[in-house]
Structures are given as structure tokens and as C-alpha cells.
Biopython code that builds the backbone (N, CA, C, O; Angstrom):
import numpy as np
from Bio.PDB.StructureBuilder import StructureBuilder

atoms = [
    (1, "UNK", "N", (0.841, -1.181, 0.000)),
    (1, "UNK", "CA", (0.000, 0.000, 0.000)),
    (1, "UNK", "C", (0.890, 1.249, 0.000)),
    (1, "UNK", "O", (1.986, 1.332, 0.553)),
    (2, "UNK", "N", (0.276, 2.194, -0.686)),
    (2, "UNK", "CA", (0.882, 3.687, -0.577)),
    (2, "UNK", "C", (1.056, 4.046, 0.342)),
    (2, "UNK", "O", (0.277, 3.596, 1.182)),
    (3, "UNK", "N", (2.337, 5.257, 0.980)),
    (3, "UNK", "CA", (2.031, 5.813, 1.897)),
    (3, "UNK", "C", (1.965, 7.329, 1.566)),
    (3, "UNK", "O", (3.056, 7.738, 1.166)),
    (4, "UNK", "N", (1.078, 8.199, 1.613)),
    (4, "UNK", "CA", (0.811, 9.680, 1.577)),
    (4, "UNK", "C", (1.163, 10.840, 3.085)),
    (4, "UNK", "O", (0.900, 10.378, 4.196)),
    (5, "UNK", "N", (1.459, 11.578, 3.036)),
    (5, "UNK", "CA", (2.306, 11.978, 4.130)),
    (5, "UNK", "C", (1.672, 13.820, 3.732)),
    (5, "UNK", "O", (2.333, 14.295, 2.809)),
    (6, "UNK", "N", (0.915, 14.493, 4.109)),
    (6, "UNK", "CA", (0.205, 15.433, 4.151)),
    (6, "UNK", "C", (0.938, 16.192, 5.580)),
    (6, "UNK", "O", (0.639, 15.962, 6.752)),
    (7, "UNK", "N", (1.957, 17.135, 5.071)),
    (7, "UNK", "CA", (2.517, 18.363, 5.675)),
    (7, "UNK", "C", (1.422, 19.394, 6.030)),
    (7, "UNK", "O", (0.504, 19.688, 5.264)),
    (8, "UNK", "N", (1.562, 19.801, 6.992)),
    (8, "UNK", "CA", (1.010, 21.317, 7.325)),
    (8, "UNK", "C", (1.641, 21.999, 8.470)),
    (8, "UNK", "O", (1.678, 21.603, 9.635)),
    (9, "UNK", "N", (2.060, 22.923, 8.043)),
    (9, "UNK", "CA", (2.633, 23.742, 9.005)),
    (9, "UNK", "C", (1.794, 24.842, 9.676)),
    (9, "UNK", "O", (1.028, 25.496, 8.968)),
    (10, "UNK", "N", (1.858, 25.015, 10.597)),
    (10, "UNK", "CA", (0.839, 25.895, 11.450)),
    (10, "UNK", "C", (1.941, 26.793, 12.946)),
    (10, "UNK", "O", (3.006, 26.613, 13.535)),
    (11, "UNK", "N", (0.945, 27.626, 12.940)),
    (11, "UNK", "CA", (1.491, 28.278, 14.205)),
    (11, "UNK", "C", (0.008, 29.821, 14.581)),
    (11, "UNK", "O", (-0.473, 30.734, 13.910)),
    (12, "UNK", "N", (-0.185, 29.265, 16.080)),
    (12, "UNK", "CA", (-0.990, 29.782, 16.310)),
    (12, "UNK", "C", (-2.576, 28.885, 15.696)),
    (12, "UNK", "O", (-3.328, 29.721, 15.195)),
    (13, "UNK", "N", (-2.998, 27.866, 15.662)),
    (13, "UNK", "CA", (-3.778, 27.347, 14.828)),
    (13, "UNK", "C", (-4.916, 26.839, 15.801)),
    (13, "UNK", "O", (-5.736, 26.007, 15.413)),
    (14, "UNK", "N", (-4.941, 27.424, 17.217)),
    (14, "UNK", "CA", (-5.476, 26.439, 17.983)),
    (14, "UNK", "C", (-7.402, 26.255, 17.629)),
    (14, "UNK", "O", (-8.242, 25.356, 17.595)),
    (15, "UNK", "N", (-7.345, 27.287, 17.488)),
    (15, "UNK", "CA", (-9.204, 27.805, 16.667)),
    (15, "UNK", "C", (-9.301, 26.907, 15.741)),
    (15, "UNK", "O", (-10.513, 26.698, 15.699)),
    (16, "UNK", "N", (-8.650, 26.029, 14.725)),
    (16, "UNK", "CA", (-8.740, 25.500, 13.371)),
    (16, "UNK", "C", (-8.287, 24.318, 13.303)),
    (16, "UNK", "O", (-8.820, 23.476, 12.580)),
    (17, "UNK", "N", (-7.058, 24.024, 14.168)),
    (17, "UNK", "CA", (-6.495, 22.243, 14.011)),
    (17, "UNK", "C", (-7.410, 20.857, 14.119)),
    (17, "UNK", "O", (-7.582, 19.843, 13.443)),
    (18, "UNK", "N", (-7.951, 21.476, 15.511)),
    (18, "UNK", "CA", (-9.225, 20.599, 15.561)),
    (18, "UNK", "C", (-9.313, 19.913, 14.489)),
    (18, "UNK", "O", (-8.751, 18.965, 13.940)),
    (19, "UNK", "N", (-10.449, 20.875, 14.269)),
    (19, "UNK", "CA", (-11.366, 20.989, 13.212)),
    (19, "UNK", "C", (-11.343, 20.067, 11.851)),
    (19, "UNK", "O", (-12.142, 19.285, 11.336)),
    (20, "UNK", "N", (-9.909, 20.593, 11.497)),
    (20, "UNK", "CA", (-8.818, 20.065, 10.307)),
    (20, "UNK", "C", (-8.722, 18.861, 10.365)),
    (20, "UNK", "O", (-9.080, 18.125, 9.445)),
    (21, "UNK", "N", (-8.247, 18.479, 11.398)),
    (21, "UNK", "CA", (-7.518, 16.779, 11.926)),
    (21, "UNK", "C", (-8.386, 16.236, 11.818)),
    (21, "UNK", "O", (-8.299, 15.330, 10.990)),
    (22, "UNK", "N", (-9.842, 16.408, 12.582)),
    (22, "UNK", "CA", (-11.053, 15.686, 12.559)),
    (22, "UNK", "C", (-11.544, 15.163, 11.365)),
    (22, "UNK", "O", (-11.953, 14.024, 11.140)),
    (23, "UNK", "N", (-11.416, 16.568, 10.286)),
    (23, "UNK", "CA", (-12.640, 16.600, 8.789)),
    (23, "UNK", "C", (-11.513, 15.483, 8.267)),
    (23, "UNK", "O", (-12.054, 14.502, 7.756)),
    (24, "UNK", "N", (-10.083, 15.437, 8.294)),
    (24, "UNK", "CA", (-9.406, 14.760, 7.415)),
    (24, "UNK", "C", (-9.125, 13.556, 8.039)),
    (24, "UNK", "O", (-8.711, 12.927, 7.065)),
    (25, "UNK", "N", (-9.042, 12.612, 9.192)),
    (25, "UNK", "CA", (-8.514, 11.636, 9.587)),
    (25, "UNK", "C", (-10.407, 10.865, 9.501)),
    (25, "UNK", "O", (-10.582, 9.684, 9.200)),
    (26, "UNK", "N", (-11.602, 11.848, 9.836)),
    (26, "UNK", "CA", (-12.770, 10.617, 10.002)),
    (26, "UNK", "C", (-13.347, 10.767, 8.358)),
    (26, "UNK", "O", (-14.026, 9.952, 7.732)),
    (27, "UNK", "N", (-12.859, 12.011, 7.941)),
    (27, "UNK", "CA", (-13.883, 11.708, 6.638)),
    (27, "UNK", "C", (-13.298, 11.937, 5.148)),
    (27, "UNK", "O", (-14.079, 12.077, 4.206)),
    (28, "UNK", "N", (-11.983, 11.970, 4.979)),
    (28, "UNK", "CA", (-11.090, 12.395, 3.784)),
    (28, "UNK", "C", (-10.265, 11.087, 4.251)),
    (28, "UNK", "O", (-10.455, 9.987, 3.733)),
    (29, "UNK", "N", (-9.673, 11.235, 4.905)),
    (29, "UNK", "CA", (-8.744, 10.007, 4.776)),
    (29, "UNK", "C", (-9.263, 8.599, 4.102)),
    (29, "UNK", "O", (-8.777, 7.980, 3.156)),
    (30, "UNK", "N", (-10.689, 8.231, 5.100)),
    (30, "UNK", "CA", (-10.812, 6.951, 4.593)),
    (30, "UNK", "C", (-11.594, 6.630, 3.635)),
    (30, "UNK", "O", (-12.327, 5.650, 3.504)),
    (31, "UNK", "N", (-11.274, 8.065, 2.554)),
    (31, "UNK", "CA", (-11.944, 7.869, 0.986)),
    (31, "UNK", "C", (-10.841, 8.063, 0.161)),
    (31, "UNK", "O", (-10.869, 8.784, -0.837)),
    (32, "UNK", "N", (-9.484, 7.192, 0.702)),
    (32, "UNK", "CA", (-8.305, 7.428, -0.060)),
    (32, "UNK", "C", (-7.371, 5.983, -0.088)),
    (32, "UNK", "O", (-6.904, 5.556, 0.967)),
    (33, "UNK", "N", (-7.213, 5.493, -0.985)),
    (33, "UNK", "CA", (-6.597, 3.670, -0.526)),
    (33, "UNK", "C", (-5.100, 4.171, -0.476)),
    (33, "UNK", "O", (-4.588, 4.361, -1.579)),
    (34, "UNK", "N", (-4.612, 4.324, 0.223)),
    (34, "UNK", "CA", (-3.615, 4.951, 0.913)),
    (34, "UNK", "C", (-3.164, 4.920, 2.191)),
    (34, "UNK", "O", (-4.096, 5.255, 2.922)),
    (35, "UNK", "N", (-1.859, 4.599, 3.020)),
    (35, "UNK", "CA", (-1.878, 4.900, 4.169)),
    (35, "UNK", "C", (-1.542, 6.069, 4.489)),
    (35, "UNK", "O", (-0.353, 6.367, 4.378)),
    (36, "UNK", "N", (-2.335, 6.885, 4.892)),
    (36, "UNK", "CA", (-2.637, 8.138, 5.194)),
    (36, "UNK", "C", (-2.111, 8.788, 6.630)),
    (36, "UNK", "O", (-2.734, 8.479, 7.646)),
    (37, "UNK", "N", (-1.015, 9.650, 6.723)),
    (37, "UNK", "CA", (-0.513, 10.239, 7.684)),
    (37, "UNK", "C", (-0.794, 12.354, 7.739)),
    (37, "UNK", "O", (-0.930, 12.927, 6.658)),
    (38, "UNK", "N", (-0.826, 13.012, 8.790)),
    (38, "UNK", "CA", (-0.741, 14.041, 8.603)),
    (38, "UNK", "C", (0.306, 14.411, 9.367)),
    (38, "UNK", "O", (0.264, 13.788, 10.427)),
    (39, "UNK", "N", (1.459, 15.329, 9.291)),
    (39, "UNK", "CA", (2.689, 15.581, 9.961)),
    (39, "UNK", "C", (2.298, 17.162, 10.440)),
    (39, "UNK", "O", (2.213, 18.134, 9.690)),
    (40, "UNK", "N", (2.203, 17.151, 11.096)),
    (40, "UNK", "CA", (1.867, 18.607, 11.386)),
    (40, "UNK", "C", (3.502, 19.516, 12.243)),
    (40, "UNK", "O", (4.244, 19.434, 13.221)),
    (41, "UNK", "N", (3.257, 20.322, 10.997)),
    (41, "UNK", "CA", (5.351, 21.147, 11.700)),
    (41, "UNK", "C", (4.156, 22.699, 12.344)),
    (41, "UNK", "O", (3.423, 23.490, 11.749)),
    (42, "UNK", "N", (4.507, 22.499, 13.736)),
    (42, "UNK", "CA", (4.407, 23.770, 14.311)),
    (42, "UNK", "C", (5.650, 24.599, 14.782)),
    (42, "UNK", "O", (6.672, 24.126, 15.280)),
    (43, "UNK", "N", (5.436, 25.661, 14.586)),
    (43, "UNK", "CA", (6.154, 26.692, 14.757)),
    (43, "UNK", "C", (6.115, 27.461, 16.018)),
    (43, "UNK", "O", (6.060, 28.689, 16.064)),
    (44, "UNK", "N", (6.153, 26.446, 17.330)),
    (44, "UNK", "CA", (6.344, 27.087, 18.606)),
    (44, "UNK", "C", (5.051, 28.198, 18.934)),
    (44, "UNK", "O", (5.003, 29.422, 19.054)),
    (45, "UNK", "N", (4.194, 27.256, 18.999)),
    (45, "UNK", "CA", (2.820, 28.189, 18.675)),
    (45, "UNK", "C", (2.513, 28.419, 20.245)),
    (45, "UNK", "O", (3.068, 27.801, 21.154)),
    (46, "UNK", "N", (1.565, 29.380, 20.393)),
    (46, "UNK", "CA", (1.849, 30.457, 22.250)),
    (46, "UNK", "C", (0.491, 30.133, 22.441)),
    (46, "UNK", "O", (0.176, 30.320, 23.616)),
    (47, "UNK", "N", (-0.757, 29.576, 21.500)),
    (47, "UNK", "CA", (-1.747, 29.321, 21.824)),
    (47, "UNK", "C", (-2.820, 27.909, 22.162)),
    (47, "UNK", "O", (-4.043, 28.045, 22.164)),
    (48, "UNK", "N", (-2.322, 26.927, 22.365)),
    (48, "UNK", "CA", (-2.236, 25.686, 22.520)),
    (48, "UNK", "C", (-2.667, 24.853, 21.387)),
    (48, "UNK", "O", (-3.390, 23.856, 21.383)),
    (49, "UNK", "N", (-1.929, 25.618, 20.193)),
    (49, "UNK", "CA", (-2.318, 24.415, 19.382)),
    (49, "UNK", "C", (-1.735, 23.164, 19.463)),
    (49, "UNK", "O", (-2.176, 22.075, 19.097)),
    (50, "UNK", "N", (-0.246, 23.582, 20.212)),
    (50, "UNK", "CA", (0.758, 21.994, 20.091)),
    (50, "UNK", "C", (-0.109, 21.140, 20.770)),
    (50, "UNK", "O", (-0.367, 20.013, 20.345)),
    (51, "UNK", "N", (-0.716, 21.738, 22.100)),
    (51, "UNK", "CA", (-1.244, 20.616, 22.984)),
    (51, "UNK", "C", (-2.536, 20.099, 22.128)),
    (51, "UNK", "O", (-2.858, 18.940, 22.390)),
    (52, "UNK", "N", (-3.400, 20.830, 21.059)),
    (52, "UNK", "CA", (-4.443, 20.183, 20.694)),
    (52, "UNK", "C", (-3.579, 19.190, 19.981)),
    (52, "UNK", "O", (-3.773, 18.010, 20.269)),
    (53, "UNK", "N", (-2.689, 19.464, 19.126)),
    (53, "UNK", "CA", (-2.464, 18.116, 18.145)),
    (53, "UNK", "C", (-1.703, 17.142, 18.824)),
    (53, "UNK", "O", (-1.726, 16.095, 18.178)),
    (54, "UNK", "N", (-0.940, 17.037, 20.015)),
    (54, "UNK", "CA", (-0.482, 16.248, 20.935)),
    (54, "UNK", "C", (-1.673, 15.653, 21.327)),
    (54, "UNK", "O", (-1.484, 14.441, 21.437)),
    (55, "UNK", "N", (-2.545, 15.892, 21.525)),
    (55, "UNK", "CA", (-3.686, 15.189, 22.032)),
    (55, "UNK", "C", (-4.486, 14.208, 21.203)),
    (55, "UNK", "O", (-4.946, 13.099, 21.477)),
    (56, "UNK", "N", (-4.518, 15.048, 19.955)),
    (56, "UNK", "CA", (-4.941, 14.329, 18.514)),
    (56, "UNK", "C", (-4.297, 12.957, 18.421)),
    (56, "UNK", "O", (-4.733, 11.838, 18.153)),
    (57, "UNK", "N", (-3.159, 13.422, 18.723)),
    (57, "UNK", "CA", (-2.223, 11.789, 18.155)),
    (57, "UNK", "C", (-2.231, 10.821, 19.299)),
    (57, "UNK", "O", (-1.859, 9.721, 18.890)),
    (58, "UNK", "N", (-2.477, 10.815, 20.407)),
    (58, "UNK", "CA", (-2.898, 9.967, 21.435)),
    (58, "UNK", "C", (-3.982, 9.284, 20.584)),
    (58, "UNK", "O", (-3.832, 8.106, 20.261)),
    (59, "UNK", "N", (-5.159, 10.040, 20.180)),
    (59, "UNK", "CA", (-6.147, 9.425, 19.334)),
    (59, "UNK", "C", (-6.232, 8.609, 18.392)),
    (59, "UNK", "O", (-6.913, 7.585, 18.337)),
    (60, "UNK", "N", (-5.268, 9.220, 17.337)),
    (60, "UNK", "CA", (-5.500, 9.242, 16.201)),
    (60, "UNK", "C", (-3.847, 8.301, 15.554)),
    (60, "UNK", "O", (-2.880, 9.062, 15.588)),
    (61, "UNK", "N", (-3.598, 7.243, 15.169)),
    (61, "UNK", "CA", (-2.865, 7.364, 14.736)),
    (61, "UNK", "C", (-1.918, 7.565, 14.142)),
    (61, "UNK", "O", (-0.736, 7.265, 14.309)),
    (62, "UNK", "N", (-2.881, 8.531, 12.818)),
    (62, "UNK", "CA", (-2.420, 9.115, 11.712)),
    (62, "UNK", "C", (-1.963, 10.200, 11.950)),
    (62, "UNK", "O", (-1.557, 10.565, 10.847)),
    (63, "UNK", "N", (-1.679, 11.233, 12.880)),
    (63, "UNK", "CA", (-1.255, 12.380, 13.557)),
    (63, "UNK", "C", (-0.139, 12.771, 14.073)),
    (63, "UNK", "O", (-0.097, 12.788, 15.303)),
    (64, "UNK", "N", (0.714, 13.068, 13.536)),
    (64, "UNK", "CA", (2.304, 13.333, 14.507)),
    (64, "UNK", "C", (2.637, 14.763, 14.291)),
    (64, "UNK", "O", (2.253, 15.382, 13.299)),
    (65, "UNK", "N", (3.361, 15.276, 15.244)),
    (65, "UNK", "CA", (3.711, 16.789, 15.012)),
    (65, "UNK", "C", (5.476, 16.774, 15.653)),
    (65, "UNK", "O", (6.147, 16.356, 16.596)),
    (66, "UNK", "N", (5.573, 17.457, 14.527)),
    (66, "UNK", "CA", (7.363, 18.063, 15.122)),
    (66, "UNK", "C", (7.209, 20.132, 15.608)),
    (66, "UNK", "O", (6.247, 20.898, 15.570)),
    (67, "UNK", "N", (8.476, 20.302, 15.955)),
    (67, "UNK", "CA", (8.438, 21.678, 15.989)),
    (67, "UNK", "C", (9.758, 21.525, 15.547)),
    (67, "UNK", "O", (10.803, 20.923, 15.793)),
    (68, "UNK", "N", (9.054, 22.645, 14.497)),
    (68, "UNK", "CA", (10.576, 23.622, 13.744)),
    (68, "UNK", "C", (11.965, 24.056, 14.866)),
    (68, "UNK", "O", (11.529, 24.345, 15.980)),
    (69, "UNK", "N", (12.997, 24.117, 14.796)),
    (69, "UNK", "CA", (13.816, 24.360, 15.394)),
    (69, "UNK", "C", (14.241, 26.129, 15.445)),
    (69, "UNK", "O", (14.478, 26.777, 14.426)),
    (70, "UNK", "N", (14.263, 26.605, 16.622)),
    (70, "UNK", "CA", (13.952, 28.127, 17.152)),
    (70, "UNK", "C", (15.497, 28.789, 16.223)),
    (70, "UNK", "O", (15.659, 30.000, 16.072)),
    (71, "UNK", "N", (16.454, 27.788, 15.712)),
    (71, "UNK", "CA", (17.500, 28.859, 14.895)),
    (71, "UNK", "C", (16.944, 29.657, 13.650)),
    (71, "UNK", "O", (17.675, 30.437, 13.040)),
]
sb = StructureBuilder()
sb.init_structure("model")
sb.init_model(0)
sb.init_chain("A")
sb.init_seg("    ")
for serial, (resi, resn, name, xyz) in enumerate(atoms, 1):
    if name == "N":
        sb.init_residue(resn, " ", resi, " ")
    sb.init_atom(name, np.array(xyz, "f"), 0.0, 1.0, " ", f" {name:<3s}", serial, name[0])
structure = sb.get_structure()
């Protein structure tokens, strides 16, 4: 099987990640024969988006997030 790997970078996103992760991991993903990942690169965000998508990926398998490096 394929693997597809869907980047998004965010910062400040906490109003919208949700949202995002949800529409694409319960209802886009599994209309795709693909193994389907989303990598989410935050950018040291001050409004808890890290913790929403940290939380996501407890959930969700398809969910991982890095942070950009502050150099």
C-alpha cells in the first residue's frame, strides 16, 4: 500500500487544528486507498495548538507533530 504523508505547518492554529484533523482523519482520509498520515510542523505556537495536536495523536494514529527548530 501507498504511503501519503500530508505536511502542514501551522502556528498559532489552535481555533482550526481541531477541526482540520477531525474533517481529514474521520472523513477524507478513509476515501483514499492509501496509508494516510498528517505531519503537522508547528512553529512554537503560544496558543495551545501543540497541545491540541499532541492530544490528537494519542487518538488518532495518523497524527504526529514536530516543531521547527527556534534557529
Amino acid at each position: 500500500m501507498n504511503k501519503v504523508v500530508i505536511v502542514m505547518p501551522v502556528w498559532n492554529e489552535a481555533e482550526n487544528i481541531k477541526r482540520m484533523i477531525e474533517e481529514l482523519v474521520k472523513r477524507e482520509f478513509p476515501t483514499i486507498d492509501a496509508d494516510m498520515q498528517l505531519l503537522v510542523v508547528d512553529n512554537h505556537s503560544t496558543d495551545g495548538t501543540t497541545q491540541t495536536v499532541e492530544s490528537a495523536s494519542k487518538t488518532y494514529r495518523h497524527v504526529h507533530i514536530i516543531q521547527q527548530d527556534k534557529s
